[in-house]
C-alpha positions in Angstrom: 103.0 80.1 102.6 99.7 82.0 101.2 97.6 79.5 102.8 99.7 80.2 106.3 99.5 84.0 105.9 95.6 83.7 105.2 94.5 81.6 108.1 96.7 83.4 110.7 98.3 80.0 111.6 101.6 82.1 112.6 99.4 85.7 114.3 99.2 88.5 112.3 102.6 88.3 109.8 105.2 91.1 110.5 107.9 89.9 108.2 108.2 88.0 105.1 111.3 86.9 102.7 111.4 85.5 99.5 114.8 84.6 97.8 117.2 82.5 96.0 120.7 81.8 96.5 123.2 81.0 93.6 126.8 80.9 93.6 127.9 79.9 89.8 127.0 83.4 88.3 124.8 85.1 85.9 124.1 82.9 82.5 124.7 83.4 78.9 123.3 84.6 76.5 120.3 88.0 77.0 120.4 87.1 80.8 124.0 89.2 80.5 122.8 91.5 77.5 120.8 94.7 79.3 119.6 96.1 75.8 117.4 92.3 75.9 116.2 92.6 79.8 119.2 91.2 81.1 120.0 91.3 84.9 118.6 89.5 87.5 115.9 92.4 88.5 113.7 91.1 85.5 115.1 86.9 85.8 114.4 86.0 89.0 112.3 89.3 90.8 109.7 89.4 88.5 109.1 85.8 90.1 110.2 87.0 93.9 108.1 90.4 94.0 105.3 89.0 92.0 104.8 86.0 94.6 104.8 88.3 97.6 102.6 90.9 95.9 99.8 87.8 95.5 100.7 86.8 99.4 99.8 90.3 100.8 96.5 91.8 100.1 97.7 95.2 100.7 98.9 98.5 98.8 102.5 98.9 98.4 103.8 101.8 99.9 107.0 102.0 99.4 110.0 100.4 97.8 113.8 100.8 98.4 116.3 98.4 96.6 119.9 97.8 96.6 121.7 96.1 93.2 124.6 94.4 93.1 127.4 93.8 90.4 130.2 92.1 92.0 130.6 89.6 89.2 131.9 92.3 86.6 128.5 91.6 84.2 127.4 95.2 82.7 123.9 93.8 84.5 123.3 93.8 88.2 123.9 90.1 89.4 121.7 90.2 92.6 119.6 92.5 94.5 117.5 93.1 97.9 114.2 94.5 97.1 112.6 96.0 100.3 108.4 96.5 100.3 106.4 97.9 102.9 102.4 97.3 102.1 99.6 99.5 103.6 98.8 96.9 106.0 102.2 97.0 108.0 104.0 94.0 106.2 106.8 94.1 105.5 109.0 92.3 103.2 112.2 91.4 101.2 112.6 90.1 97.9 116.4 89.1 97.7 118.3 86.9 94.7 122.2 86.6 94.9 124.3 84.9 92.2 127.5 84.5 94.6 126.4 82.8 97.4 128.0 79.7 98.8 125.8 79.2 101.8 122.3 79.8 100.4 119.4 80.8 103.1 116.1 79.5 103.2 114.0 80.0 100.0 111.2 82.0 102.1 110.1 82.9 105.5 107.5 83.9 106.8 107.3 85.7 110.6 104.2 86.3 112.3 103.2 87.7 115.8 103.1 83.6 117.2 105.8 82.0 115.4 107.8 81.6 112.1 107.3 79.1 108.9 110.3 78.2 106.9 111.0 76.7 103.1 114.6 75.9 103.0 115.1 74.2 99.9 113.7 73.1 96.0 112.0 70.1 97.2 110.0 72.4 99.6 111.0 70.8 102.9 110.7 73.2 105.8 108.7 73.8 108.7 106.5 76.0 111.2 107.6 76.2 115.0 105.1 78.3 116.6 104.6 79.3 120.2 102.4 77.8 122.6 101.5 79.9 125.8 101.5 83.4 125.8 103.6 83.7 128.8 107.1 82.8 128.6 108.9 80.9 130.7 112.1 82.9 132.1 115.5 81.4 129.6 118.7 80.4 130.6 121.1 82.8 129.9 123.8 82.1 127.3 127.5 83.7 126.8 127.0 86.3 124.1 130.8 87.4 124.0 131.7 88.6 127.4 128.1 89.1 128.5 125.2 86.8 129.1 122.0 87.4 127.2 118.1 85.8 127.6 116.5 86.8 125.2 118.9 86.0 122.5 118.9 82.3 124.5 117.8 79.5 121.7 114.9 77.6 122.3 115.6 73.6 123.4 114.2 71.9 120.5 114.3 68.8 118.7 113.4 69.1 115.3 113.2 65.9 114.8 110.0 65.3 117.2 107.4 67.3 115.1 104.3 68.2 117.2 105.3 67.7 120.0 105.4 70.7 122.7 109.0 71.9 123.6 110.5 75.0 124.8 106.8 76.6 124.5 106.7 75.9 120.8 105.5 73.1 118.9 107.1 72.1 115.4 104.4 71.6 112.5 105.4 70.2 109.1 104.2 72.7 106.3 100.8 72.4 104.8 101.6 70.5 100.8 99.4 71.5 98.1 98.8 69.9 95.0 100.1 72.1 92.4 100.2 71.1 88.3 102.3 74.2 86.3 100.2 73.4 83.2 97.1 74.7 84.7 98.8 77.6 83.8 98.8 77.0 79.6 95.5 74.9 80.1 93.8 78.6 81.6 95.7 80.7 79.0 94.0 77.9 75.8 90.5 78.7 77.7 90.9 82.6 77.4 91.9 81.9 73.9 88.6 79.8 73.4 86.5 82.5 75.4 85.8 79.8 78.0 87.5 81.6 81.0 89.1 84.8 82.3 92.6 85.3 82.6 94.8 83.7 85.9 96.9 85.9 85.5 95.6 89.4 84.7 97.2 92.2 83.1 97.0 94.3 85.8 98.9 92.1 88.2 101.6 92.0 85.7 101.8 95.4 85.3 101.5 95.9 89.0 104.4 93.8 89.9 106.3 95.8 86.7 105.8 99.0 88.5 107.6 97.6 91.8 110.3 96.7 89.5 111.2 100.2 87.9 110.9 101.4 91.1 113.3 99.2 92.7 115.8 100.4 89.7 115.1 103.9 90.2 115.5 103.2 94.2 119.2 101.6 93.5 120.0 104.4 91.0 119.1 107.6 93.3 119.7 105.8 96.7 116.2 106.4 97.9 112.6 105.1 99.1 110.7 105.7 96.1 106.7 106.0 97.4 104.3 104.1 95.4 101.0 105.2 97.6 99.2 105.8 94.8 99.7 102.6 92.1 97.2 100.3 93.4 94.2 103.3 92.8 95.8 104.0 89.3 95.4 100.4 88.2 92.0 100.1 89.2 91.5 103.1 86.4 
């Protein structure tokens, strides 16, 4: 999705959304304890917020978050974290625990079209439109009324690259990716061979969003964060 966002394969991205979808509840053990980090703020955002803050090379402005606890755990059970960078992006980090018709895992929305992760194994896809101009729609029954421009495109999925509707379906781009580069870079600082993947700054960056997204929920307001990324650098 970074590699999407960077070459502008989509236009310039508007939106982007980065969650998970559970239905079977928060776990045992310090995931239910708060006194031990418990909650899903510090399980699964510090992974959501953290990925979006490495996507968007941009400030963040400001955060507003909502917390839920409709499972009856003394820790929140889901959120929506909402960002808003300094370049106009904007975005939404959201995890729920009791879900039984997960969305898609992320999205990404740009000016030109819209990629798509919708599962684990990664499978997804971008549709993206062709010509500028659009051909008029066929009007659907919203209700009692007709509507164009909330008329769905004509596409089969199925037939990827191929021009339909004005769009044209594109499988995602597939990276190679080995999670023990992470411990093999963190024995290399140790041996004074290389710098640190990840820095202590980014992790205390993406812990700042996180407060503020508690203090957000707690007071019911946009908390402004104009200022962090020029107090790291310090």
């Amino acid at each position: 999705m970074k590699e999407l966002y960077d070459a502008r394969s989509m236009g310039d991205v508007a939106y982007i959304e980065s969650r998970i979808d559970g239905s079977r509840g928060i776990p045992g053990d310090w995931r239910r304890d708060p006194a031990r980090g418990g909650g899903m703020v510090l399980d699964w955002g510090v992974h959501l917020v953290d990925r979006l803050l490495l996507m968007v090379p941009a400030p963040v402005k400001t955060v507003y978050s909502r917390l839920s606890y409709t499972m009856g755990a003394p820790v929140e059970d889901g959120f929506m974290i909402y960002l808003t960078f300094a370049n106009g992006v904007e975005a939404l980090a959201a995890c729920t625990t009791d879900n039984y018709s997960p969305g898609p895992k992320f999205q990404v929305k740009g000016r030109r079209g819209t990629a798509t992760v919708d599962d684990w194994a990664m499978n997804g896809k971008i549709v993206r439109r062709v010509e500028d101009v659009e051909p008029d729609a066929e009007p659907v029954v919203a209700g009692q009324g007709m509507t164009k421009t909330m008329a769905p495109r004509i596409i089969d999925y199925s037939k990827m690259l191929k021009v339909q509707d004005n769009v044209e379906v594109l499988p995602l781009p597939r990276l190679e990716t080995d999670v023990n580069d992470f411990y093999r870079n963190a024995m290399a600082v140790f041996d004074g061979t290389a710098e640190k993947a990840v820095t202590n700054e980014s992790v205390v960056r993406c812990m700042r969003v996180l407060e503020a997204a508690r203090t957000s929920h707690e007071t019911n307001t946009v908390v402004d964060l104009s200022g962090i990324d020029t107090y790291l650098d310090h």
